[in-house]
N, C-alpha and C positions, 0 to 999 in steps of 0.2 A: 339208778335202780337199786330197792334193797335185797341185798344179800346173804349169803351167810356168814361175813365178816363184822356183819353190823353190832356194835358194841356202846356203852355209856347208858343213856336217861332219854328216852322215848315218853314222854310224859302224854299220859290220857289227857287231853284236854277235855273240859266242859262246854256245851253247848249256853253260851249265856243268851237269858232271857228278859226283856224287858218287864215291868211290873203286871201287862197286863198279857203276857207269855207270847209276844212277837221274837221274834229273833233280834237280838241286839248285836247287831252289824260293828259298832266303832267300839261295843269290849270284845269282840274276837278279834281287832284287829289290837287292841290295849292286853288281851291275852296270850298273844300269839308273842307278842314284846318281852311283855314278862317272863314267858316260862324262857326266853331265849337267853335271857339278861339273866336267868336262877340258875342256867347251866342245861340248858334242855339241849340236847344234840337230833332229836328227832323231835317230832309231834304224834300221833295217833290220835285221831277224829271219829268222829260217830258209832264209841264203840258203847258197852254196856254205859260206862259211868256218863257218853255224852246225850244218854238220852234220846237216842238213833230212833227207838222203838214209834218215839212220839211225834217225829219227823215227816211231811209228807217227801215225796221224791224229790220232788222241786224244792224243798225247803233245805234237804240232805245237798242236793247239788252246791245249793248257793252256800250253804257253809264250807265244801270242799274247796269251791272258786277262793271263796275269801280268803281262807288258811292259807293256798298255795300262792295267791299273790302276793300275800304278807311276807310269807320267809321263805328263806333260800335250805333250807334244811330240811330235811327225807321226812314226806307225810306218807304215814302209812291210814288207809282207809280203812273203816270196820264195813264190810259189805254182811254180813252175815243178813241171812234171810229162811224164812221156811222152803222157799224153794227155789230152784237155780235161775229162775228168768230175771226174778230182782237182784239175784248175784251178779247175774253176767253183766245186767243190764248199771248198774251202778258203778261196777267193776272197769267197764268199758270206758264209761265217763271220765270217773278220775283217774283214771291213765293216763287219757287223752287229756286229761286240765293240769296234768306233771305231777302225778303222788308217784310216790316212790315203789308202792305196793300195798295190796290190801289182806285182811285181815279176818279169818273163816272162824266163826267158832258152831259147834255139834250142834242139829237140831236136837230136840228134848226126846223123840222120840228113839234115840239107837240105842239100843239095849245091848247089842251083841258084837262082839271084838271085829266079825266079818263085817256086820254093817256100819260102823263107825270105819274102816277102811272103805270099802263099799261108797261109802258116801265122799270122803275126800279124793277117791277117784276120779268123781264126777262132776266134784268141783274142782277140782286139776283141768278136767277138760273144759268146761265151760269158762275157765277165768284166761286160758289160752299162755299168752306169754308171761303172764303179769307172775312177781312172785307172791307168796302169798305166807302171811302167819298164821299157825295151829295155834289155835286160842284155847288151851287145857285149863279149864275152871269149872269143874263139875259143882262148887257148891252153889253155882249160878244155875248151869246147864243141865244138872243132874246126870250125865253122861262121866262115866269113869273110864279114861284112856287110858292103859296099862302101857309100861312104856317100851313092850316087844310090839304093841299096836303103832303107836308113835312111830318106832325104826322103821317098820313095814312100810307109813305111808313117806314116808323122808326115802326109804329107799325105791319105791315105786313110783314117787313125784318129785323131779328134779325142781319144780320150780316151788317145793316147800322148802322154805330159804329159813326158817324163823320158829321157832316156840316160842309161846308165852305161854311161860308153867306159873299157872295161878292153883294147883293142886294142894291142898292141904289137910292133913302134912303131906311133903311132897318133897324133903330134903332127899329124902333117897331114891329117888327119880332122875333128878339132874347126878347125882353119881353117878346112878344107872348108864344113863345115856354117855357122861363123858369116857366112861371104860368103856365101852361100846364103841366112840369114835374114835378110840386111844387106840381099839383093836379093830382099826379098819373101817369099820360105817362111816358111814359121808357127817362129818361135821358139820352141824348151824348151828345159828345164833342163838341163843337163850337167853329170853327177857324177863324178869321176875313180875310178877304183881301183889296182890292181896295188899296194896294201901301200903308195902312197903317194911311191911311189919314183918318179914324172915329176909331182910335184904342181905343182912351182913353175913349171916351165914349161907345163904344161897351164892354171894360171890365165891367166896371161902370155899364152896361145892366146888367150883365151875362156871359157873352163869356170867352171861357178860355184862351184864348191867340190868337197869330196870325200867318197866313198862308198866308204869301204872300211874296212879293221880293224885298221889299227895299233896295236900294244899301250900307243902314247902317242897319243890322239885330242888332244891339246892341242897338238900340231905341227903337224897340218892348222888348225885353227884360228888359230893364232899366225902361220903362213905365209898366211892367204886375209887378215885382219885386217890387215897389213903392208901386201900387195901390197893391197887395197882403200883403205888409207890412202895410198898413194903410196911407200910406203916400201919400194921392191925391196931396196938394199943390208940392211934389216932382216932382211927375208923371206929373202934369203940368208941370212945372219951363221945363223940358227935352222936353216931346211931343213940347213945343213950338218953343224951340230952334232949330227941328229939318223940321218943318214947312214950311219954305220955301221953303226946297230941297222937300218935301213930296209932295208941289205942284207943284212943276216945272218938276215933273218926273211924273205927272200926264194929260199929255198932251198924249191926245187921237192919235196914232199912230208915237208916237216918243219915249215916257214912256220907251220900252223898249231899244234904244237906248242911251237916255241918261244912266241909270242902268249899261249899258255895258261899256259905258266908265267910269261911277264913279268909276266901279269895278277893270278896267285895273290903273284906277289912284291912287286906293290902293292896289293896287301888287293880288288882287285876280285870276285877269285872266293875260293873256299875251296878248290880243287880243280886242279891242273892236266889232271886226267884228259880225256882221249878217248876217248870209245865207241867199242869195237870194231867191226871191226877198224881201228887206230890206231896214230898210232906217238908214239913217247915218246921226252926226253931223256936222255941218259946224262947220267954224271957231268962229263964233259970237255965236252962241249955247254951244259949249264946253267952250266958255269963262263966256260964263253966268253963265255956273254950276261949273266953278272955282272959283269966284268971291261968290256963295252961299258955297260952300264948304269951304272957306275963313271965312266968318262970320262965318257957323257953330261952327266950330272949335272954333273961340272966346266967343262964347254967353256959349260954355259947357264948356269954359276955367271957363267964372267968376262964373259957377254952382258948379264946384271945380269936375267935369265930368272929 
């Protein structure tokens, strides 16, 4: 079960899609390999980047089945829903199909520091024993969690095990929080997101590792491994080399698009496709991220990577 011990590369995975947007069954099970084989120490399913929204229930289950047959490593589930019945009810499932725990993030409407507590109250109650991660990404959610909201609900729901601070900027938040536990509040886990792109200094905060879907999962790994060995200048030298692509996959509604073809172009998926409605790379765009993908590879040649 995940906890608040939980540390390392919880990698978003993607829901891969065949060409005509069926579910591709034998690249979840070719992707669940790879992210294992890049250093993934967890997985994380059906959250924003895998495309959850576009899923029927049935189609959400049969992706959880496949992931948790495939590996032996803590799937956290993204259940997030407008309202509690498909929480619970999704929740319940992969519990019982062996995830490790699932994954809340704010509906769009809480405006107010009471009703964003308010509301993980009551999916504290309705998710029961399961633990669960606080998914803080307002530039997704539009929901801003201030992070005396955060301690409140960590201190009023023992089974919030987990943050994932996708907040940006948001470096001084994870301070926030760790002088907080440092002075007593109950410590968890902290996963970073946003593509990866504030990793090294989020470790360097405090944060245990990272929670998110960069199409190279062995850069968060390679950068937490460094900076936990003592070795910052390392953990640069890497984080930088891989920089370029960190920003070019960070383009606000193509992000996930690009990801799916880096992933077909290292044999992870079979498919770059996106389920409609989606959007896809031209020619000039895919060349651009072969031409970063190019250098990549050289800059972590001369690191001896």
């Amino acid at each position: 079960m995940l906890n608040e011990t939980a540390k390392g590369v919880y990698t978003i995975a993607v829901t891969p899609f065949l060409p005509d947007g069926a579910i591709d069954f034998d690249s979840i099970d070719r992707m669940v390999d790879f992210y294992i084989e890049q250093g993934a120490t967890g997985l994380t399913i059906l959250g924003m980047m895998g495309e959850a929204g576009k899923l029927s229930a049935h189609e959400s289950m049969q992706v959880v089945d496949r992931v948790i047959a495939r590996t032996s490593v803590p799937v956290v589930v993204g259940v997030s829903a407008p309202g509690y019945a498909a929480m619970e009810t999704l929740s319940k499932a992969s519990m019982d199909a062996g995830a490790a725990g699932v994954m809340v993030a704010p509906t769009s409407n809480l405006r107010s520091d009471s009703q964003i507590t308010a509301y993980y109250h009551g999916a504290a109650r309705v998710l029961g024993d399961a633990p669960f991660v606080l998914q803080d990404f307002p530039l997704a959610t539009g929901v801003v969690i201030p992070t005396n909201v955060i301690l409140q609900i960590v201190d009023d729901c023992p089974t919030c095990v987990m943050l994932k601070h996708e907040d940006w900027p948001g470096l001084e938040k994870i301070t926030a929080l760790r002088a907080a536990s440092d002075a007593g509040s109950r410590r968890i886990s902290i996963l970073c997101g946003n593509g990866g792109m504030y990793l090294l200094e989020e470790i360097l905060r405090g944060a245990d590792g990272a929670m998110t879907g960069f199409a190279y999962p062995e850069m968060m790994a390679q950068v937490v491994a460094a900076v936990n060995a003592g070795d910052e200048s390392r953990a640069r030298d890497i984080f930088d080399a891989y920089m370029p692509m960190v920003r070019y996959e960070a383009q606000p509604g193509l992000g996930l698009a690009i990801r799916k073809y880096s992933l077909a172009q290292r044999g992870a998926i079979a498919h770059p496709t996106l389920r409609n409605p989606g959007a896809t790379l031209n020619a000039i765009a895919a060349r651009e991220v072969d031409i970063l993908a190019q250098r990549q590879t050289a800059a972590l040649r001369k690191l001896g990577v």
